[in-house]
FISEVO-271833 format. One record per residue (C-alpha): residue number from 1; x negated, y negated, z negated. Coordinates in steps of 0.1 Angstrom, whole numbers. Each point is the difference from the previous one (the first is absolute). Last residue first. Layout:
<nodes>
NODE NUM X Y Z $
...
</nodes>
This chain:
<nodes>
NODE 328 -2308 418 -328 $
NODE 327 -21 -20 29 $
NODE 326 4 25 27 $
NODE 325 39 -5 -9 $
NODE 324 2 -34 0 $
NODE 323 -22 -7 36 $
NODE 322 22 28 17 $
NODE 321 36 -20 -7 $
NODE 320 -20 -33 10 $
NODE 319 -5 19 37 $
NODE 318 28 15 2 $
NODE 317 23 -33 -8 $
NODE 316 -24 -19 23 $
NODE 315 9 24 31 $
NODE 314 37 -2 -7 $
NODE 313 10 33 -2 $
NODE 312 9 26 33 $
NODE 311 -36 5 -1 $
NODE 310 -1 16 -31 $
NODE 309 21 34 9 $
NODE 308 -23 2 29 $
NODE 307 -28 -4 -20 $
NODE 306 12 26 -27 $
NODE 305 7 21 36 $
NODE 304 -33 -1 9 $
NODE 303 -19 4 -32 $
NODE 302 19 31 -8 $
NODE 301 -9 13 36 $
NODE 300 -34 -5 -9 $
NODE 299 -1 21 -27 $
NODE 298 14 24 19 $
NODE 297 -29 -2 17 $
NODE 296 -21 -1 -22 $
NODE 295 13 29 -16 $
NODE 294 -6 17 32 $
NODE 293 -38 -7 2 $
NODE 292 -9 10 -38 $
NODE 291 -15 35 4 $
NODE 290 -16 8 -36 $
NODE 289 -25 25 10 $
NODE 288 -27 -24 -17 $
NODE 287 18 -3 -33 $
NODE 286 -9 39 -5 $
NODE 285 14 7 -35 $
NODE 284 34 10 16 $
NODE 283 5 -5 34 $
NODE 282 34 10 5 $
NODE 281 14 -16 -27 $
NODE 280 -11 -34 3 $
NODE 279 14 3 42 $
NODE 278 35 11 -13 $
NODE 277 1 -26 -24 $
NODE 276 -12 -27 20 $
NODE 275 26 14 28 $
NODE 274 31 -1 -26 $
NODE 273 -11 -36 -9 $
NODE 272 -1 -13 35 $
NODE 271 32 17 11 $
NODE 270 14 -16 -33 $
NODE 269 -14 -32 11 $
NODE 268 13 6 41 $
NODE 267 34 5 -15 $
NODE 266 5 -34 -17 $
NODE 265 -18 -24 24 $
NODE 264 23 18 26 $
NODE 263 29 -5 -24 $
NODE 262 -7 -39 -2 $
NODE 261 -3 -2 38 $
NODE 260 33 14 4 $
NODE 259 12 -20 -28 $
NODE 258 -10 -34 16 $
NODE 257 14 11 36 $
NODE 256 37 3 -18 $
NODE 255 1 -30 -19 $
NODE 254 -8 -19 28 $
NODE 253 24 23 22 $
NODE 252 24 -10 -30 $
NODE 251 -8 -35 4 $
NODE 250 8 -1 36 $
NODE 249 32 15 -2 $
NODE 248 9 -24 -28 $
NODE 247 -7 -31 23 $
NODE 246 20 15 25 $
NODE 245 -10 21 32 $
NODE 244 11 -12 34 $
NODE 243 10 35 13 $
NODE 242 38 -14 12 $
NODE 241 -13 10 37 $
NODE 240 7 -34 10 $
NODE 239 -16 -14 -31 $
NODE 238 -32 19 10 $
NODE 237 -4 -6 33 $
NODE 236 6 -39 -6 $
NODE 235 -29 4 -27 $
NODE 234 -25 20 26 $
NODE 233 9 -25 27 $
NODE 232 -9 -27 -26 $
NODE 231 -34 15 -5 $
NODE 230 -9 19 -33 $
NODE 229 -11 -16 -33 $
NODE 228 25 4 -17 $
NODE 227 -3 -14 -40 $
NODE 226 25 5 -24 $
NODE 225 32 -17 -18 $
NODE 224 25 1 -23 $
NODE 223 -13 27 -29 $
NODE 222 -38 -26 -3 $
NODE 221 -18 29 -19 $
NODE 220 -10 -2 -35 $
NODE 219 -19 38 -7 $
NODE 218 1 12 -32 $
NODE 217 11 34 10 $
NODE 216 -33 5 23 $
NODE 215 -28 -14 -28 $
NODE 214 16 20 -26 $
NODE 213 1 31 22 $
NODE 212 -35 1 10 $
NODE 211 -14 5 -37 $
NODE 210 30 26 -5 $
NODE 209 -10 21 29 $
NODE 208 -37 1 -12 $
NODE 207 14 6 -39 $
NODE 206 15 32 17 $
NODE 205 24 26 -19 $
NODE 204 17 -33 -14 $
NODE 203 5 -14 29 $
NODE 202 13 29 18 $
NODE 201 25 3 -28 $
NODE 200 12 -36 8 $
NODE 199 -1 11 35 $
NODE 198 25 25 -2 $
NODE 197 26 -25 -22 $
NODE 196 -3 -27 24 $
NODE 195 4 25 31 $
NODE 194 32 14 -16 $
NODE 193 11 -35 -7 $
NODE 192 -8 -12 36 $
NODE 191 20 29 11 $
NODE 190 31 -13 -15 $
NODE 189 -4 -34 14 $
NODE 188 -4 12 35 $
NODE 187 35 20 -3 $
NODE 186 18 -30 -12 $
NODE 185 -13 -20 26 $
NODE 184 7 25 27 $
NODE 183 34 -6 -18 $
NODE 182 -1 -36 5 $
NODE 181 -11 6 38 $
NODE 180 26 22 9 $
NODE 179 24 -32 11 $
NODE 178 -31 -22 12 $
NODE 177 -3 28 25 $
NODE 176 33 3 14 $
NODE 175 5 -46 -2 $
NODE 174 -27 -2 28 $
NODE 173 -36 -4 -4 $
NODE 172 -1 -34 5 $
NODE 171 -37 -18 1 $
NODE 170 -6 -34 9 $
NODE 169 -31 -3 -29 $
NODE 168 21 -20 -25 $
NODE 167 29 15 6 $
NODE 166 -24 34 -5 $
NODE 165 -11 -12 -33 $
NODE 164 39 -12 -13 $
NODE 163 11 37 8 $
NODE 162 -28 14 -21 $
NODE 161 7 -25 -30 $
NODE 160 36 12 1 $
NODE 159 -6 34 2 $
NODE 158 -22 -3 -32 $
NODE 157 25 -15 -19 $
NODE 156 22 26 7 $
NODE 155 -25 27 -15 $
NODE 154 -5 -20 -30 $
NODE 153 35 0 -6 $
NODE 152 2 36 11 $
NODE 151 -20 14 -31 $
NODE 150 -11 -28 -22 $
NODE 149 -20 -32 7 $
NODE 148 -36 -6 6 $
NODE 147 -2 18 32 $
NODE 146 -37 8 -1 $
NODE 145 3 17 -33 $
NODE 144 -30 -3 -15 $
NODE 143 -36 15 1 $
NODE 142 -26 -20 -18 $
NODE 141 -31 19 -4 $
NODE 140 -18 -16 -29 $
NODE 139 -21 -29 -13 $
NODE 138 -38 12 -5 $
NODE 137 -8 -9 -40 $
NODE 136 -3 36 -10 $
NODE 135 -22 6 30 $
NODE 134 10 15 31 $
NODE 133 -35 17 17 $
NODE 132 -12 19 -27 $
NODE 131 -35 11 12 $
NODE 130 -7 33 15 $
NODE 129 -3 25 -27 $
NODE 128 -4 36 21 $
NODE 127 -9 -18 40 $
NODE 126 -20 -29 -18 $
NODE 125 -22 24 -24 $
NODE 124 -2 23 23 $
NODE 123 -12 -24 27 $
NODE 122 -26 -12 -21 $
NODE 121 -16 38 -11 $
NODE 120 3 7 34 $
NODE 119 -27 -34 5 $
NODE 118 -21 9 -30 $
NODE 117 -2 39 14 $
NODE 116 -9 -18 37 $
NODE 115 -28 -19 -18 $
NODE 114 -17 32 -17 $
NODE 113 4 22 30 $
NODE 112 -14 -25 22 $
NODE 111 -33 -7 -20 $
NODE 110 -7 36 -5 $
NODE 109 9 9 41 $
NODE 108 -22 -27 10 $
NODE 107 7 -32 11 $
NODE 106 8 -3 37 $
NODE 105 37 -12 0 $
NODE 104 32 22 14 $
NODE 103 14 14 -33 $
NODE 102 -13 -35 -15 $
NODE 101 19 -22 22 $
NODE 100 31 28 -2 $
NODE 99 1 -10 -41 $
NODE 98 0 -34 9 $
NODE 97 31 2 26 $
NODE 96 18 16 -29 $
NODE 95 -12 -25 -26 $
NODE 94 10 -32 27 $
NODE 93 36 21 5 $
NODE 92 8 -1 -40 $
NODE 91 -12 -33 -2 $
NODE 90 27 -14 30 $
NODE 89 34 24 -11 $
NODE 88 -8 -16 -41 $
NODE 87 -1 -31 13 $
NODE 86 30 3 21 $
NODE 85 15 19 -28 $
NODE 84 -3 -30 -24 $
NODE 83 13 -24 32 $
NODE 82 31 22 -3 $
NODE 81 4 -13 -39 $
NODE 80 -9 -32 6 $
NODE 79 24 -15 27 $
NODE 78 29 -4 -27 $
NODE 77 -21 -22 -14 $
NODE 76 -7 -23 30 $
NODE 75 37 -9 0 $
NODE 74 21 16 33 $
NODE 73 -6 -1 32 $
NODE 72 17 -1 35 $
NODE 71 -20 -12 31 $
NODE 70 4 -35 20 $
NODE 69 7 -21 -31 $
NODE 68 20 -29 14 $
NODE 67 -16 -31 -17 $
NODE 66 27 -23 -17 $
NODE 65 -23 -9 -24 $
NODE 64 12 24 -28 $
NODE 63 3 26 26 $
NODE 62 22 14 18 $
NODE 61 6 35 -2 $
NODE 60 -17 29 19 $
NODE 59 5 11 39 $
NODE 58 9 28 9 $
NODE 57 -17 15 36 $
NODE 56 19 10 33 $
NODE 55 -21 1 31 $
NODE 54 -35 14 -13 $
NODE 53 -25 19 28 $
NODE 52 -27 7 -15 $
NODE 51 -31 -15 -4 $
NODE 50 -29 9 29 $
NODE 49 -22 25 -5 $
NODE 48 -31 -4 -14 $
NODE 47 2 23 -32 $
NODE 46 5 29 27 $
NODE 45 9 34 -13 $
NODE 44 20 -7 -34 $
NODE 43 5 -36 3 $
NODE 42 4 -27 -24 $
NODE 41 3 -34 18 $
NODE 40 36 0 -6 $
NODE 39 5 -38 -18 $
NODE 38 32 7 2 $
NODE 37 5 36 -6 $
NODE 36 27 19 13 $
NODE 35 33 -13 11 $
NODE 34 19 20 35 $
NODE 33 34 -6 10 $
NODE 32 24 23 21 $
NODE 31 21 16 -22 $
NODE 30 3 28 -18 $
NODE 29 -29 22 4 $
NODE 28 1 29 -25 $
NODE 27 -40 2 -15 $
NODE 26 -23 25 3 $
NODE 25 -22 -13 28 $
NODE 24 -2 -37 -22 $
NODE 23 -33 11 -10 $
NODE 22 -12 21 21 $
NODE 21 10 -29 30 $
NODE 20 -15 -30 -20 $
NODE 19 -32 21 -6 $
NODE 18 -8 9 36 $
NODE 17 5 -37 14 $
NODE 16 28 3 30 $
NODE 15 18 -29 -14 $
NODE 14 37 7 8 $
NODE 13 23 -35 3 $
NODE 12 34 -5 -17 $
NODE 11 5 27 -26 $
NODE 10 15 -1 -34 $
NODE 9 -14 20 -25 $
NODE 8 22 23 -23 $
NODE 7 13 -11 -28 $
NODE 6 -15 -10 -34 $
NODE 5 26 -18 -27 $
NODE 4 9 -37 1 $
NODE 3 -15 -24 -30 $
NODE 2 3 -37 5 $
NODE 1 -14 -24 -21 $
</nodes>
């Protein structure tokens, strides 16, 4: 298992799609690699665009068979607790869209009234006591230190394993940089534990973030080597320019892409929830006035980026993940 903290994305190719550039439009640019989605046929404007561009993707661990497992995962079990919000993201949108169907159908206003206060009377009932999504049983987060050894010794280590990555790739930085780079070690290491310890309370301020999190830290990626899936002239640009990314630089813009669509799924509930709220109170007794077209839309958005989130899973894992929960 191998555990790295978040970082900023890595860019190696700019997909002009509308959602990848809000999304990642707030982020430092480091580098010059790009890793979104891999199955990527979720798109916020055109759901028939092409997939994106992907040159640098992890890879997962061998299996059993010798099979190289083309996309990181973990157990199926670890799956269930983000496929309880995806559930959860997918009724909650199919009673909003409803509860529009009978604003905009042909029944009269009796008839309407009475179905649409059934329907707000649904999405209070999710949006105020959704459903537990980490049960009792759920494994947990599993954040450790991603140096495994103390302070410096760990750090050392680390250098080591870097320099033996770019031998590998016919890299040489030079002996200046590989001289700071224990201490930038040092330095990265101490932030990771001020991000573990921040996002620990996030968790527990937000099952959602939890339910993602225990997929995302129990992860088994293959730590030597990746997938590029650029041309050779792009590779030999690369390694010339020493920008050849290592197998741990492409895990943490893994890591990296995954959160950002986690946090999206994140915000655009509570948007959700503060606009059902806003929209419940403002009509008062009349269910009729009640105005549901932008929580279905950020409804929506939730559904995206859950998607999104998904699609970097093995599509079979998703799909069996789904089938337990509906049937609990």
């Amino acid at each position: 298992m191998f555990i790295i903290p978040p970082a900023s994305l890595l860019l190696l190719a700019l997909y002009s799609r509308r959602h990848v550039l809000s999304v990642i439009s707030s982020i430092k640019i480091t580098n010059d690699i790009l890793i979104m989605s891999p199955s990527s046929a979720v798109g916020y404007d055109d759901d028939s665009a092409s997939p994106e561009l992907y040159l640098a993707r992890p890879l997962g661990l061998t299996a059993e068979d010798g099979r190289e497992i083309t996309r990181p995962s973990a157990p199926l079990e670890y799956l269930l607790p983000a496929a309880r919000v995806g559930v959860y993201i997918y009724q909650t949108l199919a009673v909003a869209e409803d509860l529009a169907q009978c604003t905009a159908s042909s029944e009269s206003k009796a008839d309407s009234r009475i179905q649409m206060k059934k329907l707000i009377e649904q999405l209070d009932d999710l949006f105020i006591n959704p459903p537990s999504f980490v049960k009792s049983n759920d494994p947990a987060v599993t954040r450790g230190d991603p140096y495994k050894l103390p302070p410096v010794v760990g750090e050392l280590v680390m250098q080591q394993q870097k320099q033996k990555e770019r031998l590998l790739n016919s890299m040489d930085v030079g002996l200046i940089p590989q001289f700071f780079e224990v201490g930038e070690l040092i330095g990265e290491r101490r932030a990771w534990d001020r991000l573990s310890k921040t996002e620990r309370m996030r968790e527990e301020a937000s099952e959602v973030r939890r339910a993602f999190n225990i997929y995302t830290t129990n992860l088994n990626f293959n730590t030597k080597r990746y997938t590029f899936r650029g041309s050779k002239e792009e590779k030999s640009r690369l390694i010339r320019e020493d920008k050849l990314p290592t197998a741990g630089d492409v895990i943490r813009s893994d890591l990296d892409a995954r959160d950002l669509y986690r946090n999206a799924a994140q915000t655009a509930l509570e948007d959700a929830k503060a606009e059902f709220l806003y929209q419940k109170g403002k009509v008062g007794n009349d269910a009729l006035e009640f105005d549901a077209s932008e929580l279905i839309l950020l409804l929506k958005d939730a559904k995206r980026a859950v998607d999104s989130w998904f699609s970097f899973i093995p599509d079979e894992d998703v799909k069996k993940a789904l089938e337990v929960v509906k049937n609990e």
